[in-house]
N, C-alpha and C positions, 0 to 999 in steps of 0.2 A: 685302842679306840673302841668304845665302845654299842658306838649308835654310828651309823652312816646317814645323814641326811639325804633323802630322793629329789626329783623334781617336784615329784607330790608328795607331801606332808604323812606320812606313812611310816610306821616303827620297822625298821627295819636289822635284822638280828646276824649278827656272824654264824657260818655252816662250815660244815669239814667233809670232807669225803675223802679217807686216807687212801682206801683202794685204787680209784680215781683221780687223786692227785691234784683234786678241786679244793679250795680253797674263795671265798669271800662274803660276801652279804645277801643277803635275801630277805622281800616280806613274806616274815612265817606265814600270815595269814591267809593273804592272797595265792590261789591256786588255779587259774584258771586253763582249761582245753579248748581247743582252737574246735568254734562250729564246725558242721561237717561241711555245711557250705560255701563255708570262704577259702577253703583251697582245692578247686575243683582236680727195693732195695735188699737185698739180699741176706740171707745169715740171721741167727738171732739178735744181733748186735742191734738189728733196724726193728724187731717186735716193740714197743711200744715204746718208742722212740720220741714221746709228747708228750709233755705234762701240759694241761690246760685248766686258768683257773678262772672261775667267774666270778660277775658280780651279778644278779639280775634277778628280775621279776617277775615279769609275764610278758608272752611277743603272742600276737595275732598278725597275721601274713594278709596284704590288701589284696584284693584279686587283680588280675591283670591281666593280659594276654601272653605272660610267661609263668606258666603256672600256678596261677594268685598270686606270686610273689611281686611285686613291683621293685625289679633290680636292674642298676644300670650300674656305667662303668664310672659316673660320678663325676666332679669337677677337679682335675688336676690342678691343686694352686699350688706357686713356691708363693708363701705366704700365708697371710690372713685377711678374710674379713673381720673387721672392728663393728660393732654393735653400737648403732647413734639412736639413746632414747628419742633425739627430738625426732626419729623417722619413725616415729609409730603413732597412731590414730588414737583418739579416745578413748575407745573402747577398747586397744590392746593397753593403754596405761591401767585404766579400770582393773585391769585382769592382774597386772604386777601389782596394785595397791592393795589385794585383796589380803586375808590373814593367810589363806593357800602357798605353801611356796612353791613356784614353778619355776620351770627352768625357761632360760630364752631361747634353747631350742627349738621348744614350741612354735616361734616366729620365723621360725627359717634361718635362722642365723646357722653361722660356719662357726664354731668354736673358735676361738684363737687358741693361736698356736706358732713355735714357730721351731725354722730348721737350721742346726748348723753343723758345719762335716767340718775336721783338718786333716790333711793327707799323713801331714810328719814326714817322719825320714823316708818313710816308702818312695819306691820309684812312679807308684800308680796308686789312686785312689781305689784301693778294695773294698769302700764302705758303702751301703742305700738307704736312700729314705724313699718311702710312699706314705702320700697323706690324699687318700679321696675322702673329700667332702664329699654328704650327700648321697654316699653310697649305695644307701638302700633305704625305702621307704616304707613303714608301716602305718596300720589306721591308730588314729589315739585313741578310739572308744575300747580297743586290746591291752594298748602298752599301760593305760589311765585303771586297766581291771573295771571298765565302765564307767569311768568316777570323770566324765565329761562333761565341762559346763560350758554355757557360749563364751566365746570369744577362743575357742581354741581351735587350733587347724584341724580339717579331717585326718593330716596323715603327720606324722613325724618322720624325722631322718635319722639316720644313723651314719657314722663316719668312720672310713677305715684310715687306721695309720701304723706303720708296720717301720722297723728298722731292722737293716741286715747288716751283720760287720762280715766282714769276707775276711777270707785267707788263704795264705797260695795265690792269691789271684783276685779279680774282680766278676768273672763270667757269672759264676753262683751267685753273689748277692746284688748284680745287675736284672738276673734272669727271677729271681723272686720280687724284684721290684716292680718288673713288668708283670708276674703271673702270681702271684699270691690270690688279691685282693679276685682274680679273673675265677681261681681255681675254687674260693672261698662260692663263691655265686652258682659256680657249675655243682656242686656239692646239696646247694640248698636247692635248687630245684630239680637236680636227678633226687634226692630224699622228700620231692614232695607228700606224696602218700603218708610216708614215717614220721612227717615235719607235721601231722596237720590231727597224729593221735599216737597212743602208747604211751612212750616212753616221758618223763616230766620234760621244760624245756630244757632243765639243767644237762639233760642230757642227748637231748636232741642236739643244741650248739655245740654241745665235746664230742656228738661223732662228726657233725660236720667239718669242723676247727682241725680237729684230725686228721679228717681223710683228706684235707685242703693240703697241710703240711705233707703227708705220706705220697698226693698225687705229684706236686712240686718237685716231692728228694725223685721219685720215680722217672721223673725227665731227665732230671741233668743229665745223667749216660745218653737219651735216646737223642732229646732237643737239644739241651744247651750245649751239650760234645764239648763241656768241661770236663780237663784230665781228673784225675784221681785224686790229686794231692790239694785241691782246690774245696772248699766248701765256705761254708757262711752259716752264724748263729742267725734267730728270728726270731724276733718276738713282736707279738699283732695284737692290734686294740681295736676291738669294732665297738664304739661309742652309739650308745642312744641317750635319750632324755633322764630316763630311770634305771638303767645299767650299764653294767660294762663286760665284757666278754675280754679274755686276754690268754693268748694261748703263746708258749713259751718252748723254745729250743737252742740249747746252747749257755751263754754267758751273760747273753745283751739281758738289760732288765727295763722292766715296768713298775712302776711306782706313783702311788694317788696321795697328793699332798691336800692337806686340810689345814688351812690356818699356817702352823707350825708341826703339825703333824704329820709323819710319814707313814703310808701303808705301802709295805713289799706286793704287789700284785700277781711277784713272778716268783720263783724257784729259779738260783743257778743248777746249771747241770755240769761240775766240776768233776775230775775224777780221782781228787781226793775225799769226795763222800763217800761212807762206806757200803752204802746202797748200792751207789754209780761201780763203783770198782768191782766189787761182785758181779755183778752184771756184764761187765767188761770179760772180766776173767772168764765166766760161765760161756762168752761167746767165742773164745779164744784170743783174747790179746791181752794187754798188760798194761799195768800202770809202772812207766819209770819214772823217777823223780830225777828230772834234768831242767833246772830252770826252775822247781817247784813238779807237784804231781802235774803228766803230760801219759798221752795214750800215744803205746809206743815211745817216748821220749818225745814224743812231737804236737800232739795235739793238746793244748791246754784246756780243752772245753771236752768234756765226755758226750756232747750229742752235737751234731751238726744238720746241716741240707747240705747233701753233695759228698767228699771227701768217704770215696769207694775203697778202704783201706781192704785187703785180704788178710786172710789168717791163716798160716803155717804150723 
């Protein structure tokens, strides 16, 4: 694929960043920094333990009375809102008629979407979904790189939605279902200062996305007083109108369909890459091949949240 169509009609070009581990789309053109005024586990095995890839633009943070940033904890649906042309006014029709393509984000919509789990032979369901709509909001005259005309909302939304497969157990990808999306929030406003200049946003979101995943694996020993042998893959999608954020752990995948087109959004983290297995080795454990490549003979995903293996 070689164009990604935006909400706004904007050329938008594929980026790489092998060091980092980024991976998706961006407008080359648009670079924009946030006014100064609008935002007043153990061992090497766990050192950079995230690949995170984007897809995205330009973010301007609304002020608020938490730090500029206007974050809340969102609307939990099991479901979707469905998007009825005939509920919008004249002047939001106006606005989709126009040659501009915009998304219907814009209008407050929830994306559709939808969930479905099967247990199988397991005795317990070890798998989670979260889906917040509405997660987090920013203004459009930032995410638009200015390019606002009437009929569009002051603020746009963004959406989190996160799947956790478990194993060993359910505790781990119960406890990221409730705390991801919470730790993702607590991240962007203890980084306000850092979120609001320096670094581009590309990597503004890969430390936060980061340090969200790294504070999460950090718990399960203290909070969740899930054993050892228990962990869960993740992989999270924080949705806006003109990008996409998608950070990656484990096996579970992300994937952006066009048309008949598919885009991998994710990286498995298997520990038959010869990356992963090096890595592995380097921190002291092993790849056996039981069942297919497994670390130790037991894990078939080379990264997890949880799953406190020791090394002898």
């Amino acid at each position: 694929m070689d164009e990604v169509s935006p909400a706004v009609a904007v050329p938008f070009r594929p980026f790489t960043d092998p060091h980092a581990g980024l991976r998706g789309y961006c407008n080359g053109e648009s670079r924009v920094t946030l006014p100064e005024s609008s935002c007043s586990g153990d061992g090497a095995m766990k050192d950079s333990s995230f690949e995170i890839n984007t897809r995205q633009d330009s973010l301007t943070s609304s002020s608020s009375a938490m730090a500029g940033v206007d974050i809340s904890a969102g609307d939990e649906i099991n479901g979707s809102d469905e998007f009825d042309p005939r509920s919008m006014n004249q002047s939001e029709k106006k606005v989709l008629s126009r040659t501009e393509s915009r998304s219907l984000f814009e209008f407050k919509c929830v994306p559709l979407y939808g969930v479905t789990s099967i247990c199988g032979r397991r005795p317990e369901m070890e798998d989670s979904v979260s889906t917040i709509p509405r997660f987090l909001q920013v203004s459009s005259s930032s995410l638009l790189d200015g390019r606002v005309t009437n009929g569009f909302n002051p603020h746009l939304s963004a959406h989190f939605f996160g799947v956790y497969d478990g194993h060993g157990g359910s505790q781990v990808a119960n406890y990221c279902r409730e705390r991801m999306h919470l730790a993702l929030t607590e991240e962007i406003v203890k980084e306000k200062p850092e979120f609001c200049d320096g670094d581009t946003w590309q990597e503004k979101w890969k430390k936060a996305l980061f340090n969200s995943f790294m504070r999460v694996d950090s718990e399960i020993e203290t909070v969740a007083h899930a054993p050892e042998t228990v962990g869960s893959t993740s992989v999270v999608a924080v949705v806006f109108p003109t990008h996409i954020f998608v950070a990656n752990c484990g096996d579970s995948r992300a994937v952006l369909c066009r048309g008949k087109t598919p885009l991998a959004l994710s990286v498995d983290h298997k520990p038959d890459r010869d990356d992963e297995a090096a890595r592995i080795e380097a921190a002291g454990g092993k790849v056996i091949r039981w069942n297919g490549a497994r670390v130790f003979g037991v894990l078939a995903m080379s990264r997890s949240i949880g799953n406190y293996l020791t090394f002898s």
